[in-house]
LOZAKE-900116 format. One record per residue (C-alpha): residue in three letters; x, y, z. Coordinates in steps of 0.02 Angstrom, whole numbers, plus 32768, in hexadecimal, padded with zeros to 4 digits. Layout:
BEGIN
ALAXYZ...
# end
This chain:
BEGIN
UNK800080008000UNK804B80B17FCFUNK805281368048UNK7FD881AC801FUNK7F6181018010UNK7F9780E580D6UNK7F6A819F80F3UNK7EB4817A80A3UNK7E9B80DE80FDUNK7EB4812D81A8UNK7E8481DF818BUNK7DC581AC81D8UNK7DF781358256UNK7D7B812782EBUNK7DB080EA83A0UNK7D4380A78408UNK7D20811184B7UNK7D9580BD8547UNK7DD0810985D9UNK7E8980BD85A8UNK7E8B81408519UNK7EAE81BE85A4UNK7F62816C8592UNK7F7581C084E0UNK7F9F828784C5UNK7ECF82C284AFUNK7EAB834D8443UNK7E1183A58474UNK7DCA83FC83D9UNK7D208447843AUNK7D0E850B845EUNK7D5E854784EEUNK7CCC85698547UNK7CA684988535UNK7D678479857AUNK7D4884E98613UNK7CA9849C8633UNK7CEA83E7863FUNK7D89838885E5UNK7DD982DF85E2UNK7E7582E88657UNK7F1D830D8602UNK7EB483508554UNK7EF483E28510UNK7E62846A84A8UNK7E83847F841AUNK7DE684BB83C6UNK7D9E84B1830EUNK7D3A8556834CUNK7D5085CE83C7UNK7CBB85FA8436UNK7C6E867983CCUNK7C6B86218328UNK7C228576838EUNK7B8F85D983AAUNK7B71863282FFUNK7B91857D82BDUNK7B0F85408354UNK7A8385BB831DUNK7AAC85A78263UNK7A9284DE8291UNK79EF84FD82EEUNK799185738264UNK79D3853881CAUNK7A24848181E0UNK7AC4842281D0UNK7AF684508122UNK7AD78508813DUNK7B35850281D8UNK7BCD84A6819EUNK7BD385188110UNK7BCD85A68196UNK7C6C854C8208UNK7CE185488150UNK7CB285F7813DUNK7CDA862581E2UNK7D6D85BE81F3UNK7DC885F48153UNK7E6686338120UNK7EDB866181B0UNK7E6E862F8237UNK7E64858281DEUNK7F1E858481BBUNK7F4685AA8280UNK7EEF852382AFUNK7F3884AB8260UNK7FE684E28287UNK7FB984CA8338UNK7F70841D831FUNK801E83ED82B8UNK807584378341UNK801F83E283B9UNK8017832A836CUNK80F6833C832FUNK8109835D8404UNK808782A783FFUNK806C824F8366UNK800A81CB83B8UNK7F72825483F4UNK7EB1823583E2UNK7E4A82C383A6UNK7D8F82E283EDUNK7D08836183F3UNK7C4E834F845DUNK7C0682BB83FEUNK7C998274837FUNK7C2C82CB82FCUNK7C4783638286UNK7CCF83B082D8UNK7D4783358307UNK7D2582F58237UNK7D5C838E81E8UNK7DDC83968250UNK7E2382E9823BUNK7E12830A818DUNK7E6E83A48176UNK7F0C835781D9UNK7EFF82CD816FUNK7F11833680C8UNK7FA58372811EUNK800482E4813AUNK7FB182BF81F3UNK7F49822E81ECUNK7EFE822782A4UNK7E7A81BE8302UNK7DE581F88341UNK7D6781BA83DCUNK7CD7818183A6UNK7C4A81D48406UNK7CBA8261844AUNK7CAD82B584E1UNK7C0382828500UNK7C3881BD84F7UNK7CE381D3856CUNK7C71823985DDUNK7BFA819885D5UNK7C8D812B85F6UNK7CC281938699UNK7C34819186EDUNK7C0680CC86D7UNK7CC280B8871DUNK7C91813F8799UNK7BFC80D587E0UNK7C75802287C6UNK7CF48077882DUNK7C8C80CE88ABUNK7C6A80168929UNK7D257FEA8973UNK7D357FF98A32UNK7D4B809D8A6FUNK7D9C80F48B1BUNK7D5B81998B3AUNK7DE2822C8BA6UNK7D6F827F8C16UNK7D8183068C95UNK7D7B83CA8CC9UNK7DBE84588C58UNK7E7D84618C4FUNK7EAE83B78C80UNK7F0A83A18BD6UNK7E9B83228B96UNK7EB583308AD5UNK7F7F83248B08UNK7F4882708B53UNK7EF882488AC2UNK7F9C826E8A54UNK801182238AC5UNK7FAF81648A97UNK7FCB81028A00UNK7EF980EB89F2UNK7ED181AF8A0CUNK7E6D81FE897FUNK7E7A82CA89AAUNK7DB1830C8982UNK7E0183C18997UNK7E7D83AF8948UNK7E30837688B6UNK7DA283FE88D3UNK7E2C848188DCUNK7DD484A2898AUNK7DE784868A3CUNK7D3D847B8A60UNK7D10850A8ACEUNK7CD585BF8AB3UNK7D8585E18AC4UNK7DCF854F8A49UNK7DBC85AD899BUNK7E738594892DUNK7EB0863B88DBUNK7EAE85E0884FUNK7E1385A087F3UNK7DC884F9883EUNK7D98847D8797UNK7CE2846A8766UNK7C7F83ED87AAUNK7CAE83738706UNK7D53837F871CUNK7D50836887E8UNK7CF282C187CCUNK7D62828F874EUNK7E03829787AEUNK7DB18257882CUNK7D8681B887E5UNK7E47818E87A0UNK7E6A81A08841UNK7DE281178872UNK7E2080BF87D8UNK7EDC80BC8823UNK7E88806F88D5UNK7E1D7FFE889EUNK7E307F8C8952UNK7E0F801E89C5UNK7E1C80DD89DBUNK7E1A815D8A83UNK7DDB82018A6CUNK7DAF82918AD1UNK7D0682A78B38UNK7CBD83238AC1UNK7C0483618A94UNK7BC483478A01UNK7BF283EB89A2UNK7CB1841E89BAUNK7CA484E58974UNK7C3984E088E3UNK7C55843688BBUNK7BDD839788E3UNK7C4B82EA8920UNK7BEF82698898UNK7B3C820E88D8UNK7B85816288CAUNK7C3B819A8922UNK7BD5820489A8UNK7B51817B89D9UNK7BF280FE89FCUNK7C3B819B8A5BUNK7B9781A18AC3UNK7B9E80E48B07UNK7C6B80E08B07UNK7CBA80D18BDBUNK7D3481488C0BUNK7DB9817D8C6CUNK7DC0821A8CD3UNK7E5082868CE9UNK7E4782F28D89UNK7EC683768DA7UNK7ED6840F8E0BUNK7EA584B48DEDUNK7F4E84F98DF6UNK7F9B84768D6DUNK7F0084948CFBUNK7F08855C8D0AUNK7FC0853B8CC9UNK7F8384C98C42UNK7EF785438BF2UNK7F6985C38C0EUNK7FE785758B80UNK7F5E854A8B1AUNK7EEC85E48B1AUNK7F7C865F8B4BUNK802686388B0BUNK800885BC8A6EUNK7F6886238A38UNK7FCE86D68A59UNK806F86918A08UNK8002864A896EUNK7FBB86F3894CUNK8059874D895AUNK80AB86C588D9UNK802D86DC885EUNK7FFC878A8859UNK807A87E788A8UNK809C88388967UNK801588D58953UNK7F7A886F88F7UNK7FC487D28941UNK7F91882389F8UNK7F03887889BFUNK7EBD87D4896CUNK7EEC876D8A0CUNK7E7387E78A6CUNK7DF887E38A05UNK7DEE87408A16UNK7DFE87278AC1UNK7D8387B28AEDUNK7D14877A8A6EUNK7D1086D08AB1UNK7CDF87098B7AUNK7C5487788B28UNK7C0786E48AD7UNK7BF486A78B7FUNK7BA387378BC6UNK7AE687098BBDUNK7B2386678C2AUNK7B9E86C68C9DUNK7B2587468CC8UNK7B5987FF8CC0UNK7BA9882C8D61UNK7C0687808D47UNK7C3D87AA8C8FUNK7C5E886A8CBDUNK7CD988218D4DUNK7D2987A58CE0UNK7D4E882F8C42UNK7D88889F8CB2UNK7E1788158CFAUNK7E3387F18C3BUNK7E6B88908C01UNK7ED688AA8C9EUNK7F2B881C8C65UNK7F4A884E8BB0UNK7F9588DC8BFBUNK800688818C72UNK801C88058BE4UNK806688838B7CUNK80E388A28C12UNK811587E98C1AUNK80AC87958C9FUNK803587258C4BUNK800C86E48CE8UNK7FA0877A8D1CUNK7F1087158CA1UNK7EE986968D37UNK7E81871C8D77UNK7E0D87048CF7UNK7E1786518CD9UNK7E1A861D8D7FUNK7D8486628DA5UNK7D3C862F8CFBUNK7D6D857A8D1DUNK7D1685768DC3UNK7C7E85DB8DBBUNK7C53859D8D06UNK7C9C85018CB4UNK7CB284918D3FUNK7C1184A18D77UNK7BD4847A8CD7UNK7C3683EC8CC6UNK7C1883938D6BUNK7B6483C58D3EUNK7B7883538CA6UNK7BD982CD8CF5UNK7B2982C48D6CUNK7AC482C78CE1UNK7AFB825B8C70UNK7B6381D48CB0UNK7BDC81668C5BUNK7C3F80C28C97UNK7CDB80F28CE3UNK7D71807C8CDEUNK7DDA81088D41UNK7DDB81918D89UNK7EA781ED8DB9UNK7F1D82598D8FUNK7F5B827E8CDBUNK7FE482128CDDUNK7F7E81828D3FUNK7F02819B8CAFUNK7F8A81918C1BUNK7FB780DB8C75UNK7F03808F8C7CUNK7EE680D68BC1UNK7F8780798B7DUNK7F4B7FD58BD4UNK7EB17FE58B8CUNK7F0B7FFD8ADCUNK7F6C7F598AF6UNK7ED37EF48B30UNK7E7F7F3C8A97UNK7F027EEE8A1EUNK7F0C7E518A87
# end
């Protein structure tokens, strides 16, 4: 067979949807606005049409029909535009010749683009079914996934639960994957993912423990984000462990966290003057959100100890913030806690110290695998 007949033979070649393609370089050939909104992980978007001309095509589509709309996308997609797109795509597949290209349902888009890379030179596979089939595939692993023994890490604010979690072989970090820590005061300076992409990471990380998995005591929604129906109804029937610590070692705890990392973030990413102003914000923002549950004398008390420690902050004593969390600890989220703890009880198999905790949760991992 000559060359160009290879070229031909391949330059329409469908692959099924599998969750093992996720091994391959993925080209993403959707609108930006579809990439944002949900991706396979590791795909880079590179789109056939940028957000605009997806929804001139879309309308075009919906009044007129396919013909007139794909007559529309060549028109719109012409010339240079057409010409920089494909120098990205051959950019893209010489840095990985083996990639897979896909758009929303395997259709239109992800067809003229496979064929224009094959007229020059780049024969390249396509999923069949797209997006929409992977997205199938993800979630019926999701569910498979969602059944293996699970160890819950319980206990008050600040007793470092999520760095138990990472510190075992079987911990699957919900924040962390959320880009959240969970509490009015957990938001990441950086955007979190959307809800897609958080259950997607989430289940290759089931996928990589498939025997058993610990995970943080968490409520269902972590920030904006919703912990999976299947996932969150194991979570609900799982036993725990409890860590219990004292105030003093979990005021220096959130104090790292909220303080230090969150302050030193800001600062890294958007300099020392919007860096501090951001951090504020945030901070500020955060106890205000609170205010309708603190009460106002309460809230007015507690901003008025948070900007005196800004202030003494900016003068090097980042411990002047325990006046605010201290009281914020004690008066607000440990009450609710132990409130929830009455509430809604779960089996126990220990209650101790962090360290006591870490032991118990690494002899459950090893009668797991047994």
């Amino acid at each position: 067979m000559k060359d160009d007949d290879k070229s031909r033979a391949t330059s329409h070649e469908l692959i099924d949807a599998d969750l093992a393609l996720l091994q391959r370089p993925l080209i993403d050939v959707r609108a930006p606005i579809e990439f944002a909104a949900g991706a396979l992980p590791g795909a880079i978007n590179l789109p056939l049409m940028d957000d605009d001309e997806r929804r001139e095509v879309g309308i075009r589509y919906k009044h007129a029909g396919q013909a007139s709309a794909v007559e529309l996308g060549n028109r719109l997609v012409s010339g240079e535009s057409r010409e920089a797109r494909l120098v990205a795509w051959e950019q893209a597949i010489k840095a990985a010749p083996d990639s897979v290209i896909y758009c929303f349902r395997g259709g239109m888009r992800s067809k003229i683009s496979q064929q224009w890379l094959a007229e020059r030179g780049y024969p390249l596979p396509r999923i069949r079914g797209g997006w929409k089939a992977m997205r199938t595939r993800f979630i019926e692993t999701l569910e498979a996934h969602s059944q293996a023994p699970l160890l819950l890490v319980a206990g008050l604010t600040g007793c470092a639960k999520t760095a138990l979690v990472n510190s075992l072989d079987s911990g699957v970090d919900l924040e962390g994957h959320a880009r959240h820590k969970g509490s009015a005061f957990g938001q990441h300076p950086l955007a979190g993912p959307s809800q897609i992409d958080f259950e997607h990471g989430l289940t290759l990380d089931l996928m990589r423990l498939p025997h058993a998995r610990v995970v943080e005591d968490e409520s269902q929604r972590i920030g904006r984000l919703a912990i999976p129906a299947t996932f969150w109804q194991v979570m609900k029937a799982a036993p725990c462990i409890r860590v219990e610590m004292p105030l003093e070692w979990r005021l220096e705890q959130i104090r790292k966290d909220y303080i230090e990392d969150l302050s030193a973030i800001y600062h890294r990413d958007y300099g020392p003057h919007l860096g501090e102003v951001l951090f504020r914000k945030q901070l500020s923002g955060a106890l205000k959100r609170l205010g309708k549950r603190l009460g106002g004398e309460r809230l007015a008390r507690l901003t008025e100890a948070q900007q005196r420690a800004f202030v003494a902050q900016r003068h090097g004593n980042v411990q002047a913030h325990e006046a605010w969390l201290a009281p914020l600890l004690q008066e607000y989220y440990d009450p609710m806690y132990r409130h929830q703890i009455e509430h809604q009880p779960r089996p126990t198999l220990h209650v101790g110290d962090w360290d006591s905790c870490l032991a118990v949760a690494r002899q459950w991992e090893r009668e797991q695998a047994g």
